[in-house]
C-alpha positions as CSV (number, residue, x, y, z in Angstrom):
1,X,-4.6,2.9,45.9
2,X,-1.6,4.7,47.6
3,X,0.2,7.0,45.2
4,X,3.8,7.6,47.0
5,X,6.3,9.8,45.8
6,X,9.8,8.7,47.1
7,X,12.0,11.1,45.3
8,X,12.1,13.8,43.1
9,X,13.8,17.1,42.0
10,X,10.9,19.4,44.5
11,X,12.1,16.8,46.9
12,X,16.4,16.8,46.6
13,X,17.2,14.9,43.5
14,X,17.0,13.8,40.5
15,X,14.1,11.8,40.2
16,X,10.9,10.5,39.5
17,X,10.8,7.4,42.0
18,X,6.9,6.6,42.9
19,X,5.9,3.7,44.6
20,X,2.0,2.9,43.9
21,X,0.3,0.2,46.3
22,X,-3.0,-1.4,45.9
23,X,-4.8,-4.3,47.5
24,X,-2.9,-6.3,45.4
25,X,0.5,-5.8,44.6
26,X,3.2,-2.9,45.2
27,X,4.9,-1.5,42.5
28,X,8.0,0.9,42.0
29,X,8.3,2.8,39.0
30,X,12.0,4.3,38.1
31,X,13.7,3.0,41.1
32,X,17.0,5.2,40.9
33,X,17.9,8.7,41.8
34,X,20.9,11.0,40.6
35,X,22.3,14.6,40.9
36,X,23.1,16.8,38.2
37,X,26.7,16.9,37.8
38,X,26.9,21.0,37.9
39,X,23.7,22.8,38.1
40,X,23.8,26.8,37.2
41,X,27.6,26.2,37.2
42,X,27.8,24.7,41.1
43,X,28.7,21.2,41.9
44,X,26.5,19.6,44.0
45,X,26.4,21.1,47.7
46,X,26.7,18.5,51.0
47,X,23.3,18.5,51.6
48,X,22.4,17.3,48.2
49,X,24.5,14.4,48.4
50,X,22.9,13.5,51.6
51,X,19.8,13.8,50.2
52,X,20.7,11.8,47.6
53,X,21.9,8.9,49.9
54,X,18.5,9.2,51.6
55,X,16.3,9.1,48.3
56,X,18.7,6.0,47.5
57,X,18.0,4.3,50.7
58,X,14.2,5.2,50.5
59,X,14.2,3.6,46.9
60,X,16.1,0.6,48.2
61,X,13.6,0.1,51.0
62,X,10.7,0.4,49.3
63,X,11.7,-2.1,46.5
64,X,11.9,-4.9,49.1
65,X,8.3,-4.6,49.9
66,X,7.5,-4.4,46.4
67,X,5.9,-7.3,43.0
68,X,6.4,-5.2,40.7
69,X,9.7,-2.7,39.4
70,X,9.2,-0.8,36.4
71,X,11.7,0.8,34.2
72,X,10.2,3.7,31.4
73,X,13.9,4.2,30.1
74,X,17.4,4.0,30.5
75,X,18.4,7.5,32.1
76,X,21.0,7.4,35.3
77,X,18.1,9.3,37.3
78,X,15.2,6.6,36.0
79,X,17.1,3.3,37.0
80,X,20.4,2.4,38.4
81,X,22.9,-0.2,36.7
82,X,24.7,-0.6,39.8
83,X,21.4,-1.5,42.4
84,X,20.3,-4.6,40.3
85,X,19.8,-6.4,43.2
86,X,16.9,-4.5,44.0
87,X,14.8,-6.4,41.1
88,X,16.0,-10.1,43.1
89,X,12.8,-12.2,42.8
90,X,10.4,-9.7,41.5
91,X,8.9,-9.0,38.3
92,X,10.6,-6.7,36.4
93,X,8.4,-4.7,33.3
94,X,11.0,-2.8,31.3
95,X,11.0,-0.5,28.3
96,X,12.1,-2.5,25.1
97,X,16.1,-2.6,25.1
98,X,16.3,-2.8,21.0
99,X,13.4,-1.5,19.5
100,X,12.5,2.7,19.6
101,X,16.0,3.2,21.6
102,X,19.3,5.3,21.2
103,X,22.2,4.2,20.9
104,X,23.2,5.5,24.1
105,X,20.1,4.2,25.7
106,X,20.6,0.6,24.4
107,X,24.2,0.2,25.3
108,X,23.0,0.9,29.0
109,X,20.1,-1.5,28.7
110,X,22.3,-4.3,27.2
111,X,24.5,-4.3,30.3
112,X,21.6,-3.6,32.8
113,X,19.7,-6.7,31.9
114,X,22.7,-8.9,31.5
115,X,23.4,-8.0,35.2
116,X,19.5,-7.9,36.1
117,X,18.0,-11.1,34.2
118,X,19.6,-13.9,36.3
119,X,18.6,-12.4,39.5
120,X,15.1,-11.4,38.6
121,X,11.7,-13.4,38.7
122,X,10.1,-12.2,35.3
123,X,11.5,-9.6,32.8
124,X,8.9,-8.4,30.7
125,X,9.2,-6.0,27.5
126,X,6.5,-3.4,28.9
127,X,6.1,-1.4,25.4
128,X,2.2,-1.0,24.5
129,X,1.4,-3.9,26.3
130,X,-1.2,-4.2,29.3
131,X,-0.6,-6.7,32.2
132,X,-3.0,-7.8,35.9
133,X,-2.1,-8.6,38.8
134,X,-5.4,-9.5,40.5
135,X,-7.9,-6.5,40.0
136,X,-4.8,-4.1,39.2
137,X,-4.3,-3.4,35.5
138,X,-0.6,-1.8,34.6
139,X,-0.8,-0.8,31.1
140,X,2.1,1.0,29.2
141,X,2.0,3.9,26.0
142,X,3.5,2.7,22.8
143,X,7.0,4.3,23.0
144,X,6.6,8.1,23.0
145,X,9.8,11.0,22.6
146,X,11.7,11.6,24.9
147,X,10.4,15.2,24.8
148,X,9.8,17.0,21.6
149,X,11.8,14.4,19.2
150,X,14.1,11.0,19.5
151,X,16.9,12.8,20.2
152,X,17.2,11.6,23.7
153,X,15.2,8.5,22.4
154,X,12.1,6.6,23.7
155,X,10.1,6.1,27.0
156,X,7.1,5.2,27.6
157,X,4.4,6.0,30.0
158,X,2.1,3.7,32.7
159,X,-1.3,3.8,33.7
160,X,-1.9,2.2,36.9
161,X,-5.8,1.0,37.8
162,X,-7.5,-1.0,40.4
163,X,-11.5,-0.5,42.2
164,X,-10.2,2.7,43.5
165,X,-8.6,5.2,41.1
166,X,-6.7,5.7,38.1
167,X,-3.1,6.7,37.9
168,X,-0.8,7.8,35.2
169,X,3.2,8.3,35.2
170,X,4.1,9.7,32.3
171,X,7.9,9.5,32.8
172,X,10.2,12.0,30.7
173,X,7.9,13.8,28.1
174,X,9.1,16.9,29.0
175,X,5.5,17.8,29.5
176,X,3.3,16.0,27.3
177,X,3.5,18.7,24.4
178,X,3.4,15.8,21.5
179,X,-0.2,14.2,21.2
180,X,0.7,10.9,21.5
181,X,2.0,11.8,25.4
182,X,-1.0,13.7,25.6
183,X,-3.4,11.0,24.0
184,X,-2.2,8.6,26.2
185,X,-3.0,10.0,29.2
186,X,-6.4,11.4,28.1
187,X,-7.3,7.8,27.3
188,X,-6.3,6.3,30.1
189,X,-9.0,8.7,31.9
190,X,-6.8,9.0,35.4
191,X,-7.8,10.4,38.6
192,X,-4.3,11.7,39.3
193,X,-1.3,11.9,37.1
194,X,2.2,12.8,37.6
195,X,4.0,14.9,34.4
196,X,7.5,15.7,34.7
197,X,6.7,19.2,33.3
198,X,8.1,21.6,30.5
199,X,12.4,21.8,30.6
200,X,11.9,25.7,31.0
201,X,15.8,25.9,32.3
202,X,16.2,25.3,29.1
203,X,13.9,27.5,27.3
204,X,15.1,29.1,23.9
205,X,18.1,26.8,24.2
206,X,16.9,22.9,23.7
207,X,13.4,23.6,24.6
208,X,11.7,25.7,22.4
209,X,8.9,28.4,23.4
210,X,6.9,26.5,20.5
211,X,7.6,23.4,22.8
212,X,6.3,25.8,26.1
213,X,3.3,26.7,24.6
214,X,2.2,23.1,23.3
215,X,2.8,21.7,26.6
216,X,0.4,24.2,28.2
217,X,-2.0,23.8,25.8
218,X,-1.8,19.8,26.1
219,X,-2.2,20.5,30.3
220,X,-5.3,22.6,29.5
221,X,-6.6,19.6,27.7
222,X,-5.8,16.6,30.2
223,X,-8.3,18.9,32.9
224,X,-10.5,19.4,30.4
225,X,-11.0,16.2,28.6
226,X,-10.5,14.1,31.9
227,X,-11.8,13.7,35.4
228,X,-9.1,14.8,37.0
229,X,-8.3,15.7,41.0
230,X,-5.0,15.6,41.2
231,X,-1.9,16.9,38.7
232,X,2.0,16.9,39.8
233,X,4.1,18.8,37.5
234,X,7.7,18.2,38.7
235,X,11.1,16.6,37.5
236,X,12.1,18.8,34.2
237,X,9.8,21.8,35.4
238,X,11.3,22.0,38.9
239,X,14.9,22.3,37.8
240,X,14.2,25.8,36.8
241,X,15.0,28.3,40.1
242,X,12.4,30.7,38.1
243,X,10.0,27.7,37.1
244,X,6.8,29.4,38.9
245,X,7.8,33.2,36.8
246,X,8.2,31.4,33.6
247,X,5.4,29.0,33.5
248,X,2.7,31.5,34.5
249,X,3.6,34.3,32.2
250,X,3.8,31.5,29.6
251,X,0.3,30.7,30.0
């Protein structure tokens, strides 16, 4: 198994675009990237919008190649409503569009898969269910927060196994501070996950120290309770110009 991140915030953007390839089947997971519209009161600078148009391009590329596109929710920087071409002839496993959604979240699915349905070879409702292509297992969470609570909604999270290794995307949790994010991924037993980390830019405002502390104490457990080589904390944590300060005096 290849584990390739094609985007992310560490990297430019907004994003959490990973392309996993085994021997057989590729498969995309969040293929869409985004900017924040100001970030610590700047708008976006020239070379971020470069950056962006290269992450895009990346994600474009890589979906040609790929089986398999997977969508953990309906966020701007998790899929993009205006690149539905990208799912032509493959199969598409997305989170549910009317069950454990937002409102906001649902009105952007129902247009999404009008658009994306016709063009597409399979769309599949990915929530809690498990499917194989050959000897590759994709099997998705029951629908976990958004973070701490449903304010923001649903997503849910994929492990990815084959003969080689184990691999789980956990999409937004915001750092797997609830137990079912964490449950999941102890379950799953992966050799290398990818976490979107605590929203520490945040912290004190719409991310609780309370939050902070149960994330870190949830990351303790994944190392301890698993076999795990490798863990990438990005996305949410990385927005955070002090991330590094903040997290290790947390902990």
């Amino acid at each position: 198994m290849k584990i390739i991140p094609l985007a992310s915030d560490s990297m430019g953007t907004r994003s959490m675009a990973t392309l996993v390839i085994t021997s057989d089947v590729r498969i995309l997971i969040d293929p869409s990237a985004a900017l924040g519209p100001r970030r610590y009161k700047l708008q976006p600078h020239e070379c971020e919008l470069l950056q962006l148009q290269k992450h895009k391009k990346r994600i474009e590329d890589a979906a040609l190649k790929s089986g398999v596109l997977i969508v953990t929710h309906y966020h701007f920087d998790h899929y993009d409503p205006d690149k539905v071409d990208m799912f032509s002839n493959k199969t598409a496993l997305i989170k549910h569009p009317l069950e454990n959604i937002n409102k906001s979240q649902k009105k952007r699915a129902d247009y999404f898969i009008e658009q994306m349905r016709p063009v597409a070879k399979v769309v599949e409702c990915a929530d809690g269910q498990s499917f194989d292509v050959g000897a590759t297992n994709i099997c998705f969470s029951q629908p976990v927060y958004h973070g701490t609570n449903n304010r923001l909604g649903y997503v849910v999270e994929v492990a990815i196994s084959d003969r080689d290794k184990v691999f789980v995307f956990t999409s937004d949790v915001e750092g797997a501070g609830i137990d079912a994010q964490a449950d999941f991924i102890i379950q799953s037993q992966p050799d290398v996950v990818y976490i979107d980390g605590p929203m520490t830019y945040m912290l004190g405002y719409r991310y609780s120290y309370a939050s902070l502390k149960a994330s870190i104490d949830h990351l303790i457990q994944i190392i301890e309770k698993t076999s795990l080589k490798t863990m990438i904390l990005d996305h949410h944590l990385l927005r955070d110009l002090k991330w590094k300060k903040t997290y290790c005096a947390s902990s």
